[in-house]
Every structure is written in C-alpha cells, then in structure tokens.
C-alpha positions in Angstrom: 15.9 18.9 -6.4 14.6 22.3 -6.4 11.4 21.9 -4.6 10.5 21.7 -1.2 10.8 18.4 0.2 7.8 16.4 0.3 6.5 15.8 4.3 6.3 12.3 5.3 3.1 10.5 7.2 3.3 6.8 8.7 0.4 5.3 10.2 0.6 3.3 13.7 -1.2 1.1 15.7 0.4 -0.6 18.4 3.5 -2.2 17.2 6.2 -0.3 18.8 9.1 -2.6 16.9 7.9 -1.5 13.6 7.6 2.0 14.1 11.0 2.1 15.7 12.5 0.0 12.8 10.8 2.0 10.2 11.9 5.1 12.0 15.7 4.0 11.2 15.6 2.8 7.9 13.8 6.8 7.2 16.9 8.1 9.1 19.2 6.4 6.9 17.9 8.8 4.0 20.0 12.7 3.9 17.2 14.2 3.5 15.4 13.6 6.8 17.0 16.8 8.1 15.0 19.2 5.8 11.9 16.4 5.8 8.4 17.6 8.1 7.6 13.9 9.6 4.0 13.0 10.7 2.8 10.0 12.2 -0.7 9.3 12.9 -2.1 7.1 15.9 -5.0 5.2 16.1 -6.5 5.4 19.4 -7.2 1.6 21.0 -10.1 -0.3 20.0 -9.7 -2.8 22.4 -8.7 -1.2 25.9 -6.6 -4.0 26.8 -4.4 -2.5 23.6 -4.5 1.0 25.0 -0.3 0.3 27.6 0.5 -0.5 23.9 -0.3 2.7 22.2 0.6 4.9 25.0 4.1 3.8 24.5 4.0 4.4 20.8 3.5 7.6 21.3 5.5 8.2 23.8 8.0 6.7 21.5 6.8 9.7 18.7 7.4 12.4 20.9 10.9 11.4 21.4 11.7 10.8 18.0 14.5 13.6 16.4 16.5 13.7 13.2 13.7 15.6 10.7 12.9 19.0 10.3 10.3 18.4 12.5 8.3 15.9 13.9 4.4 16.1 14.8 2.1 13.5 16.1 -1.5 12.9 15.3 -3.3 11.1 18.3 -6.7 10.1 17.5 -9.1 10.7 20.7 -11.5 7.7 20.0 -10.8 4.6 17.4 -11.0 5.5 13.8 -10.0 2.4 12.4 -7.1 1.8 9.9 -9.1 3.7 6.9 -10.4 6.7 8.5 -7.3 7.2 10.7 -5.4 7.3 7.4 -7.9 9.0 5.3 -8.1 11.7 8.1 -4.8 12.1 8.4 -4.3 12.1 4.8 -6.7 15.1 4.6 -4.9 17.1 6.8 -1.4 17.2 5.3 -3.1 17.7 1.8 -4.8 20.8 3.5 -1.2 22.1 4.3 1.0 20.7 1.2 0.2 20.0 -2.4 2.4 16.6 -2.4 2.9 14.0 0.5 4.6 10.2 0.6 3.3 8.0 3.0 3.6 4.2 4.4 2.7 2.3 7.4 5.0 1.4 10.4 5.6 -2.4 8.9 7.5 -1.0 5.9 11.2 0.0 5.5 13.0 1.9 3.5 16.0 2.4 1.6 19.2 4.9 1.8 17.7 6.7 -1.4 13.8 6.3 -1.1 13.1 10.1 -0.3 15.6 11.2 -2.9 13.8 9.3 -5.4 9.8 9.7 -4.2 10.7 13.9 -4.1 12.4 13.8 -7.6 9.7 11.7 -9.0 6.6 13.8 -7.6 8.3 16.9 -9.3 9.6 15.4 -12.2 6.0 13.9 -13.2 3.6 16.9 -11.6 2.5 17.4 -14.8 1.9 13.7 -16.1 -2.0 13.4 -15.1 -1.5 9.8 -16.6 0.2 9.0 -13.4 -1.2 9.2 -9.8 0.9 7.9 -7.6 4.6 7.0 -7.1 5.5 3.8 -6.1 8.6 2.5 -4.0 8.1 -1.2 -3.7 8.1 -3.8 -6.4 7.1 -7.1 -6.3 9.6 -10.2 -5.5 8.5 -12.3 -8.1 8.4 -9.5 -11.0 11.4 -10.5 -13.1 11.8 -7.4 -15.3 13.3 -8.7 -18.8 17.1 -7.9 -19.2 15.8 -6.2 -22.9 13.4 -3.4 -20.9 15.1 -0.1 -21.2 14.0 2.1 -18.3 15.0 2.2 -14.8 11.3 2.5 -14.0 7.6 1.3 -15.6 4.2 1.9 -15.0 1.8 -0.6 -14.1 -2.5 0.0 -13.4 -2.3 -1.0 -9.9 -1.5 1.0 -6.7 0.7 0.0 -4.3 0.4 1.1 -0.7 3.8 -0.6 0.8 5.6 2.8 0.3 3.8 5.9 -1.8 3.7 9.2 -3.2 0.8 11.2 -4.0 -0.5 14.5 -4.9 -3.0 17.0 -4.1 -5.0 16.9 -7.1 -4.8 13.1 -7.8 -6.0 12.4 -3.8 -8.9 14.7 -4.7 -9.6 13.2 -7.7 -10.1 10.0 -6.0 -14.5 8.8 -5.4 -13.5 6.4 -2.0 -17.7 6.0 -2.0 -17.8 3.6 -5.2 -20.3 1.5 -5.2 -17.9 -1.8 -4.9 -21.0 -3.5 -4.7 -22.4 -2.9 -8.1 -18.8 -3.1 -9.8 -18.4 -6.4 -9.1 -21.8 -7.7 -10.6 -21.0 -6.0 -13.6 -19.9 -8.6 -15.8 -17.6 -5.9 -18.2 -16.2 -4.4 -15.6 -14.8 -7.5 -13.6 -13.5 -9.0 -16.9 -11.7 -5.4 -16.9 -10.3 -5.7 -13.3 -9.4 -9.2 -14.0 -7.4 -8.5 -17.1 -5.1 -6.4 -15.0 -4.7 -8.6 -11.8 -6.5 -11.7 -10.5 -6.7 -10.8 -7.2 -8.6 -7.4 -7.0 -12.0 -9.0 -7.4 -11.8 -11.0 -4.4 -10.8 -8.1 -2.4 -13.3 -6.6 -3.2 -16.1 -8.8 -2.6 -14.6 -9.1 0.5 -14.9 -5.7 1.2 -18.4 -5.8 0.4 -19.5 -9.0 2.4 -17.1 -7.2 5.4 -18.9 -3.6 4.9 -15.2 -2.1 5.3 -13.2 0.4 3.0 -9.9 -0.7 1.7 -7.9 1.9 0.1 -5.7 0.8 -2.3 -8.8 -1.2 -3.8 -10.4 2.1 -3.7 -7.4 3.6 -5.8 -7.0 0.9 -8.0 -11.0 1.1 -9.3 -10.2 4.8 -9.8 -7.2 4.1 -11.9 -9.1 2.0 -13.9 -12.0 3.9 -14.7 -9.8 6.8 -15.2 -7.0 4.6 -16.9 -4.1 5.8 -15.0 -0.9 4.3 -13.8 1.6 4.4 -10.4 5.1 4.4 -11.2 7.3 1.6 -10.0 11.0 1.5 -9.4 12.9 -1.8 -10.9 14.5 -2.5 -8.2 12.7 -2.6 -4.6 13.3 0.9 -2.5 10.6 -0.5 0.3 9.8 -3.7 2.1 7.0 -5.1 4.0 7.7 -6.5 7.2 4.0 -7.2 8.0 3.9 -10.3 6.9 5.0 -11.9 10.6 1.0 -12.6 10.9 0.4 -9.2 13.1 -0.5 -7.1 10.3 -4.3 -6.0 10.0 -4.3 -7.4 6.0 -1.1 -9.6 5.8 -1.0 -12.8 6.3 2.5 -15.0 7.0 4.5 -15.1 4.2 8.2 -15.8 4.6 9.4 -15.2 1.2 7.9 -10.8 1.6 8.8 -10.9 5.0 12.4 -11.6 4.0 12.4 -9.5 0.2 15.9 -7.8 -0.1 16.2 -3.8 -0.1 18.1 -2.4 -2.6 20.5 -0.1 -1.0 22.0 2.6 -3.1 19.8 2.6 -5.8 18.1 5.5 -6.9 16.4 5.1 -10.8 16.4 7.5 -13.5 13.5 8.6 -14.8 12.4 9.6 -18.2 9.4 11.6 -19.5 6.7 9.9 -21.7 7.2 6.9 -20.2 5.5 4.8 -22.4 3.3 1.0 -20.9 5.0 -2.1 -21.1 2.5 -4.8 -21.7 5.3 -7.6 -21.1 5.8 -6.1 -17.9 2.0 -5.5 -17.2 1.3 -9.4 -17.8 4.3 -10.5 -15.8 2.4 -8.6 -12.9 -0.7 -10.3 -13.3 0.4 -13.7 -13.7 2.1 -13.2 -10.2 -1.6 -12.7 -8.6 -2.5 -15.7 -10.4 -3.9 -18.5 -8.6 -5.1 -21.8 -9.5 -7.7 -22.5 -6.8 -8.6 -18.9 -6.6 -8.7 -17.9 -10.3 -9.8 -21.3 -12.0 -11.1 -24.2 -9.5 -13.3 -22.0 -7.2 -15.2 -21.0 -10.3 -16.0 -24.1 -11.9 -17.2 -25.3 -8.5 -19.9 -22.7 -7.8 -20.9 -22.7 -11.4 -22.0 -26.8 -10.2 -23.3 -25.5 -6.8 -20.1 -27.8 -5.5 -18.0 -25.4 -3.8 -20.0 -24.2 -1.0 -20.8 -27.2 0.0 -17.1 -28.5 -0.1 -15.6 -25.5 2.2 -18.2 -26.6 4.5 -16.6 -29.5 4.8 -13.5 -28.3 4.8 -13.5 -26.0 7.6 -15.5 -28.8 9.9 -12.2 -31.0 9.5 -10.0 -28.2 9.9 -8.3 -28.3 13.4 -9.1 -25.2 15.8 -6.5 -22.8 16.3 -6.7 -19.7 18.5 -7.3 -16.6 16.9 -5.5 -13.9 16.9 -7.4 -10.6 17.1 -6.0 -8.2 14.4 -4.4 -4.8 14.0 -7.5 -2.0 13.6 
C-alpha cells in the first residue's frame, strides 16, 4: 500500500470497557503505528452520566500505540448522530478517505490492512461508497461464489470505510417521511431488505436521524453498493442490552472474528443476486414482514398490542446510550 494510511475515528459514550477493548483489538493491527486515531466524545446528557465520561476520556488521553492520538470532547450533548456527523465533518475537512466504528465493535489482526487497500484499490469505482468489515452471522456464502468479497445495497456501520466524495454525496435531510408513503419506493426498499422500512418509520414517529438508514436511501436512489468481506473482520459487542440501538442478542454478541484473513479483491466486481437474496431473507421476519400487515389491513393489530402490552409484566427500564 502506497498511499497514506487512512486516519481512524470511534465514537464513545460512556462505556469505558468497550473503548478499552476496542482499543486492543485496533492495536493488534501493524499498521497502528503509522495510523492518526481520533475518538470523539459525546458530552453527558444525563449529569448523573457525566464520572462516566470523564473517565473515558481520561482513558483517551492516555491511549499510545498510533501515530497519534487526538480526542474530540464535545462541550454540550450532541447526541449519537450529530456527535458523529460532526466529527465525521471534521476529518473529511482534513483527509479525503476515513474508516470509522463505534467503541462496541472489535476488530481483527488485518482490518486496517484490508479497509486501506480497499479504499485505494476502489477510489475510482463510484458504484461503491463504502467499504464494509463486518458480515452477517447467518449469510452463508455458497461454496460455488468465486470472490473473496461481494457487494450488497445496504450499508453497514459495525466497522466502515468511506470517502470524501461519497460522504458528500450523501442528502442526510431526506424526507423519510414521504419515502415511506410512497408505495414504489417501499416495495423498492423492501425488495432489498425487510427491515429498513420499519426503521424508518421509526425514525419518523421518534423525529431522530439514523445514519445508516440515511445511507442506505442514498444508495438506493443512487443504486450503489458497500463492499463486504466473506469472512467477518469486525464484531459487535453491543448487543449486551447497553447499546443505544442494540438490543440482546447472544448469537452477535458471541459472532467469531476471523483472525488472519485479509480478502483479495478484484476490479469490476460484478452483483451477486444469490448473495443479495440470501441477505434479505436473513432480515426476514414472519410477524414483522407478514402477520403485522394482514392485521392492520382488518384494523386487528392495534387493538391486539394493546392488549398485549397491558398483560405484559413491568420491567425497569433501562435509560439508553445517547
């Protein structure tokens, strides 16, 4: 790799464990030395959270092993979008490529190796607009697929690699609200993945911005692709129930890095519809996708979550990550 090393940007709250653990599955990677690490800090919404995040970045200041190390510390709470977006903004102004991941996700021994030769090798591929690290558990690629890689017309956030021109190409003020009462273009978000809808009308009903929705309406209105490995190169450990949109799931919180493994690439990369449906039919869920719908068509499901959540036993809440 001939280029200059891409600069990497994680984004905290409050979970000192999961920066400290992503910070040594980055380390593990040679390139760290010759790598310009960021990591930007929300400030407390809650001031009870505020001992919390005061050690976090005490923790950042103290942190060695990269070329350098440089801490953003918001002033007043942002919130996980803007303190991203911000951030985001800010390394773009200074470099023309950047990879980037929360503090729940973890890394392999060859993740930079791969996100920098990737980002040069497809600069030029406007088809593509981000690289991805992560693939999903349940995505069995078929022994007869060729490539050590495949594109699919989603984005991924759990581990990503972006550049200057495809961050800048991105709208983030879609109107989420009038995409999902068009008819054509839900049936287009639903032919790639089940699940996108519902986050979005979530989004709507919540007024908040989630960014790899965001992305992912982009890619499709502008039919492009992120680039996935075949093997996973990052892991989500957010899914212990303190992460701000995971929820507990054993089987991600436990997903096996592949160690070692860094894919060859290949130019022209072509689709792979096999692969693309495998993907979907992962998001696929029966109450979700088929029940739920046949229910409010008859005016039935409303009033059955009612009463579903009145028998529900209480449980304490946790507040969430911001």
């Amino acid at each position: 790799m001939h280029a200059p090393l891409s600069p990497v940007l994680i984004t905290v709250y409050d979970r000192l464990d999961c920066l400290q653990n992503a910070i040594s599955a980055l380390l593990s990677n040679p390139e760290c030395s010759q790598t310009d690490l960021y990591i930007v800090s929300d400030y407390a919404y809650d001031p009870a959270h505020q001992p919390a995040i005061a050690k976090v970045r005490a923790y950042i200041n103290s942190i060695t092993g990269f070329k350098s190390v440089e801490g953003i510390f918001w002033e007043q709470n942002k919130g996980s979008f803007d303190s991203a977006q911000d951030a985001l903004k800010y390394l773009f102004s200074r470099y023309d490529r950047v990879i980037f991941f929360e503090d729940d996700i973890l890394v392999s021994d060859r993740f930079l190796e791969y996100m920098n030769h990737a980002l040069e090798y497809y600069k030029d591929d406007q088809r593509i607009i981000s690289i991805a690290s992560h693939r999903h558990h349940k995505v069995q690629i078929p022994k007869s697929y060729p490539h050590e890689v495949f594109l699919l017309k989603i984005y991924s956030p759990w581990g990503v690699a972006m550049w200057k021109d495809r961050y800048e190409s991105i709208d983030w003020d879609l109107d989420i609200a009038a995409l999902i009462q068009d008819k054509e273009q839900v049936r287009a978000c639903n032919a790639i993945t089940t699940h996108l809808v519902p986050i979005l009308v979530d989004m709507v009903e919540r007024g908040k911005k989630y960014g790899d929705a965001i992305v992912c309406c982009n890619m499709l209105h502008a039919q492009r692709y992120t680039l996935f490995p075949i093997k996973p190169l990052s892991v989500n450990r957010g899914h212990d129930g303190r992460g701000e949109h995971c929820g507990e799931n054993l089987e991600l919180q436990n997903q096996a890095l592949e160690m070692g493994f860094c894919p060859k690439l290949c130019k022209n990369l072509p689709y792979d519809m096999t692969i693309g449906k495998l993907h979907r039919q992962v998001f696929y869920s029966f109450k979700r996708d088929f029940l739920k719908p046949i229910l409010t068509k008859f005016h039935l499901y409303a009033p059955l979550k009612a009463l579903k959540d009145k028998l529900k036993p209480k449980r304490l809440s946790k507040p969430l990550d911001c």
